[in-house]
VEXLOKOL-423823 format. One line per 3 residues: number of its first residue (from 1); for each residue x, z, y of C-alpha. Coordinates in steps of 0.1 Angstrom, whole numbers. Layout:
N
NUM	X Z Y  ...
***
This chain:
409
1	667 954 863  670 967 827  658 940 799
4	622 948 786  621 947 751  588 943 731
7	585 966 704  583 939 670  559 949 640
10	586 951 615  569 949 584  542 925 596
13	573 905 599  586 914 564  552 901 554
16	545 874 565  579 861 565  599 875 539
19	568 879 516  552 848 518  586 824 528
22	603 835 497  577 826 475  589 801 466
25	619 820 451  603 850 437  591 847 403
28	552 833 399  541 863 386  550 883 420
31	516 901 435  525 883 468  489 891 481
34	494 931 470  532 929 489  521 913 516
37	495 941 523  511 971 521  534 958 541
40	514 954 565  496 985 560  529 1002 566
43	540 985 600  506 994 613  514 1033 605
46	521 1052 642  551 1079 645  569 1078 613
49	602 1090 610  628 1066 602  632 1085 565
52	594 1078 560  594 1045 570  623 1033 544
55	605 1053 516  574 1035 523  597 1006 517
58	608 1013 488  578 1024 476  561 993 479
61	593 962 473  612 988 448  611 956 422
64	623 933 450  658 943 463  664 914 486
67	627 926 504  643 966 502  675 955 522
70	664 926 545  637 958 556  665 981 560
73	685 961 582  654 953 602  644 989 603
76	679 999 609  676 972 639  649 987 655
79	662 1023 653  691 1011 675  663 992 704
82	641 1025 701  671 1045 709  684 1025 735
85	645 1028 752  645 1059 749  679 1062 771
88	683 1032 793  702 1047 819  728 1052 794
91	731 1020 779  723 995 805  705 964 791
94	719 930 811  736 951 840  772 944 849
97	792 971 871  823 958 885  849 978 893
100	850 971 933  818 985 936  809 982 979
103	821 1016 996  795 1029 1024  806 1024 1063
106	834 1004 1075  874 1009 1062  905 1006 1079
109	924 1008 1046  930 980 1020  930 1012 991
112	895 1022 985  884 1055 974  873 1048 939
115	912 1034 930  928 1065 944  902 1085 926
118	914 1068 893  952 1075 905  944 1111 913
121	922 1115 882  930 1090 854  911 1089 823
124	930 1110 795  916 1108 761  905 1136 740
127	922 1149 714  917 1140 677  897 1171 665
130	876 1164 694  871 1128 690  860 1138 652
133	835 1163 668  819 1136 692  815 1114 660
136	803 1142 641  773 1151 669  767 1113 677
139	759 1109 639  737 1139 636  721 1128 671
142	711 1095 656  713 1091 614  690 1064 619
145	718 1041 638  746 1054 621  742 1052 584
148	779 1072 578  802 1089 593  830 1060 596
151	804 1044 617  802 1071 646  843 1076 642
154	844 1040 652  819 1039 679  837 1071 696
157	868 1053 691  855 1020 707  841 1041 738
160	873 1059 746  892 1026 740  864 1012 765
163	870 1044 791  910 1039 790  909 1002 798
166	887 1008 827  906 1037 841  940 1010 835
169	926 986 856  915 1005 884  951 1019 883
172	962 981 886  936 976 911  951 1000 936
175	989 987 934  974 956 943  954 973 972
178	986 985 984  1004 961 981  978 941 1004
181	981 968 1031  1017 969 1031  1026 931 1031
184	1001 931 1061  1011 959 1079  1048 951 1074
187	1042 912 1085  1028 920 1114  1058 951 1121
190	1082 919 1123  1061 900 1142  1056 929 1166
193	1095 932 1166  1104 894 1173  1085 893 1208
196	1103 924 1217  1070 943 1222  1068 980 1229
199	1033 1000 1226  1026 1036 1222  1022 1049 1181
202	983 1058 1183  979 1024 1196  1002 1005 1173
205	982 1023 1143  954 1013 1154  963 975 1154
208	978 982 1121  944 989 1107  925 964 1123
211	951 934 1109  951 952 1073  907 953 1073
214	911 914 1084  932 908 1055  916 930 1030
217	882 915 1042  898 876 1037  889 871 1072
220	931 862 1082  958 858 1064  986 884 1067
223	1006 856 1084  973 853 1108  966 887 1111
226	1005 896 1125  1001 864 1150  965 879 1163
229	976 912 1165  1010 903 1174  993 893 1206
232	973 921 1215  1008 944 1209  1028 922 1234
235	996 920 1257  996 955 1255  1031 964 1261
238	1031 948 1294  1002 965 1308  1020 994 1297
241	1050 981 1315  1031 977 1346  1017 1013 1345
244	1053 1020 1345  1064 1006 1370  1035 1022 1391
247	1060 1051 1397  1061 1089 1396  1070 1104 1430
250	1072 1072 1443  1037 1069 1443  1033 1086 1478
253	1042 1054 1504  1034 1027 1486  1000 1012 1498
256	974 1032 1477  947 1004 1478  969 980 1462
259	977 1008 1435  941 1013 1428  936 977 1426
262	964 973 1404  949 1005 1382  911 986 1379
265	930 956 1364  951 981 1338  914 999 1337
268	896 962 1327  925 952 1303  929 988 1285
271	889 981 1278  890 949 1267  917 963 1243
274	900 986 1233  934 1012 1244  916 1030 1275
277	927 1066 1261  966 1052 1255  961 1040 1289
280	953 1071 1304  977 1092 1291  1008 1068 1302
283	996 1074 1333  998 1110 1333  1030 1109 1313
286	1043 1077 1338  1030 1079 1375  1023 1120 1372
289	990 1120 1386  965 1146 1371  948 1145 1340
292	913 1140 1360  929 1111 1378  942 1097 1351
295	908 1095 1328  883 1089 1356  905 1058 1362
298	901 1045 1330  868 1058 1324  849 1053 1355
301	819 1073 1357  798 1040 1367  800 1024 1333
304	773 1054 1321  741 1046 1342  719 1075 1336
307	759 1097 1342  765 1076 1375  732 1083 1389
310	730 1119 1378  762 1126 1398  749 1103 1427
313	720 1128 1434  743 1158 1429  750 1173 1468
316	785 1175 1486  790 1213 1490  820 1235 1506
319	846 1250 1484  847 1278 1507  804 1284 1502
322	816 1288 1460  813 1327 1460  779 1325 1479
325	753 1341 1458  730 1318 1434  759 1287 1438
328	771 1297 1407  739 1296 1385  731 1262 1403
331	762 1250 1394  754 1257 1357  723 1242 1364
334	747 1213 1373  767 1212 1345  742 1212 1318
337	720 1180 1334  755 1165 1332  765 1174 1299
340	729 1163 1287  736 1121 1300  773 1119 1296
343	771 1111 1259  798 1101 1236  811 1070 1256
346	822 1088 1288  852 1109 1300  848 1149 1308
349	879 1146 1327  864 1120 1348  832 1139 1353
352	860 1168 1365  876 1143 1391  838 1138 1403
355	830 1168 1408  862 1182 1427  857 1155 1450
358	824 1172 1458  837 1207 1458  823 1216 1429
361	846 1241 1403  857 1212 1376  878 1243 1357
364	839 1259 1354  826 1226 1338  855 1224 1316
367	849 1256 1304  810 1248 1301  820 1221 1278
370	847 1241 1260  823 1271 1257  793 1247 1241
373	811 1220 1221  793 1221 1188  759 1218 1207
376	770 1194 1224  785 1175 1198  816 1160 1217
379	841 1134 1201  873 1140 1189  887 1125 1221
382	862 1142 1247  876 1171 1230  911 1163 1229
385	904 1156 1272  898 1194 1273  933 1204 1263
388	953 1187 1286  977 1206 1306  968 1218 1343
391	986 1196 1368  1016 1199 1390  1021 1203 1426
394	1029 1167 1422  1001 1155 1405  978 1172 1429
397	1001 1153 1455  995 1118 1437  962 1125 1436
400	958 1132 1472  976 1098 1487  947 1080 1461
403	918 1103 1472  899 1071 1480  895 1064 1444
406	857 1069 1434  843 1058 1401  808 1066 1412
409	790 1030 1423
***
């Protein structure tokens, strides 16, 4: 809140206090009573210039020099509070603005935009015949502040001096932001490397920035953070291990209730990890199954509600009935009610596996989604779904020895 400032009646004050409590020092045969009063009748005059105001001064103190200058320094005084009311928001009164002003939204990064700003765009100073113009217009802007030009040269100086110290120290700031990212992420690298764990790069990122906003935050230590995160890599790493060890081919005659028992713990641990996507694309990369498979295994369409139910109530139909006429304009009817409850959480590919169980054209919803993305404002990663390659004749295989896989409850 900027500092209110009551205007002062100078020359009351000149007065009463310089013209009555230097009486005593003023020769007897002073008029203090005559002084005193125009004075006064002079403070009490509305919208003078600054010029006026000194000659009325003068006019009136000419025989008392100490009265002339203690008037002019208090006039002089004033001129400087009337300016700095009249422009507050450029001269803040009692504010301080640090330099680590509060960014909007959550960061991942210890550097913050403001520092890389500076880096990208330090403050250079102007040149001299510049500099001599701002003084030059900052004295013809306000004579009644600066009495010469001296003055103004030395305020412009002072605010560039001010400018390049700032634009230093957010400089300095960001080599120390840096430098807090980097010991974190580096810390926890080693720790990462002494339990031997393995886990895929989009994942490993992503625990890089959760350690480095822990440290930037002071909520761990980067000793803490690479012990915390540490654990989630070498938790991580073994359920990718086990999704390994699931098999490719090999995935037809082993006992496909145990393997989808094995994939809802992978599927529960992925979550809580907050790795599902990861998850799901080791599988297709790992055990070959299809895409659809793959993400309606770690993104169950039962963990939407209004999704779940919405593909509950859709009807089992032929493939062979698909060219029939009208099937396909239901189908779109389908597909929008769909699109309109899967919201940003759930997994077209999954919605796909759904709906080929049901005999339904997943390629046609696909390219429903593909078709209408921006209306339907899908994520990154529900995008990202949409590219992935059709499957093999082994994938399709995989996917038929786990047919009893349904993520609809």
């Amino acid at each position: 809140m900027a500092q209110q400032i009551k205007q002062a009646n100078i020359f009351g004050r000149i007065g009463t206090g310089l013209g009555r409590g230097l009486a005593e020092q003023l020769p007897k045969e002073v008029e203090r009573n005559r002084l005193s009063s125009a004075l006064q009748t002079l403070g009490e005059q509305k919208g003078n210039t600054p010029f006026q105001n000194f000659s009325g001064l003068v006019g009136a103190a000419h025989e008392y020099p100490q009265v002339v200058q203690s008037g002019s320094d208090l006039l002089r005084q004033q001129s400087i509070i009337d300016s700095i009311k009249r422009n507050p928001e450029k001269v803040p009164i009692g504010e301080y603005q640090p330099l680590n002003q509060p960014n909007e939204g959550p960061s991942r990064s210890a550097t913050r935009p403001e520092s890389t700003e500076a880096a990208l765009n330090p403050y250079i100073p102007p040149p001299g015949a510049e500099q001599e113009n701002m003084a030059r217009q900052r004295m013809a802007a306000e004579p009644h502040v600066y009495q010469n030009l001296d003055q103004a040269r030395q305020a412009v100086s002072n605010e560039i001096a001010g400018n390049v110290q700032q634009s230093n120290a957010k400089l300095a700031k960001r080599d120390l932001e840096k430098s807090v990212q980097s010991d974190a992420e580096s810390t926890l690298a080693k720790e990462i490397q002494t339990l031997g764990a393995n886990v895929p790069g989009k994942a490993m990122s992503r625990l890089q920035q959760e350690a480095v906003d822990d440290v930037r935050t002071k909520k761990l230590s980067p000793e803490e953070a690479a012990i915390k995160y540490g654990k989630e890599a070498d938790e991580m790493s073994r359920t990718f291990a086990d999704i390994a060890s699931w098999g490719n081919m090999s995935l037809i005659g082993k006992n496909s209730k145990s393997l989808i028992q094995a994939m809802d713990a992978t599927r529960k641990a992925a979550k809580e990890g907050g790795y599902s996507k990861e998850a799901a694309d080791s599988m297709i990369a790992d055990n070959g199954v299809t895409p659809q498979f793959a993400y309606a295994s770690m993104y169950p369409v039962n963990e939407v509600k209004p999704l779940n139910d919405e593909l509950k109530s859709i009807p089992r139909i032929d493939p062979r009935f698909k060219s029939v006429p009208g099937m396909v304009e239901n189908s779109e009817r389908i597909y929008r009610k769909l699109a309109d409850v899967m919201g940003p959480e759930a997994s077209p590919l999954s919605i796909a596996y759904e709906l080929d169980k049901k005999g339904y054209d997943s390629e046609a919803w696909k390219k429903y989604l593909i078709d209408n993305q921006e209306d339907l404002n899908l994520t990154s990663n529900q995008k990202q779904e949409l590219q992935k390659a059709q499957p093999g004749f082994f994938g399709l295989l995989n996917d038929w020895w786990l047919k009893s896989f349904s993520g609809v409850r």
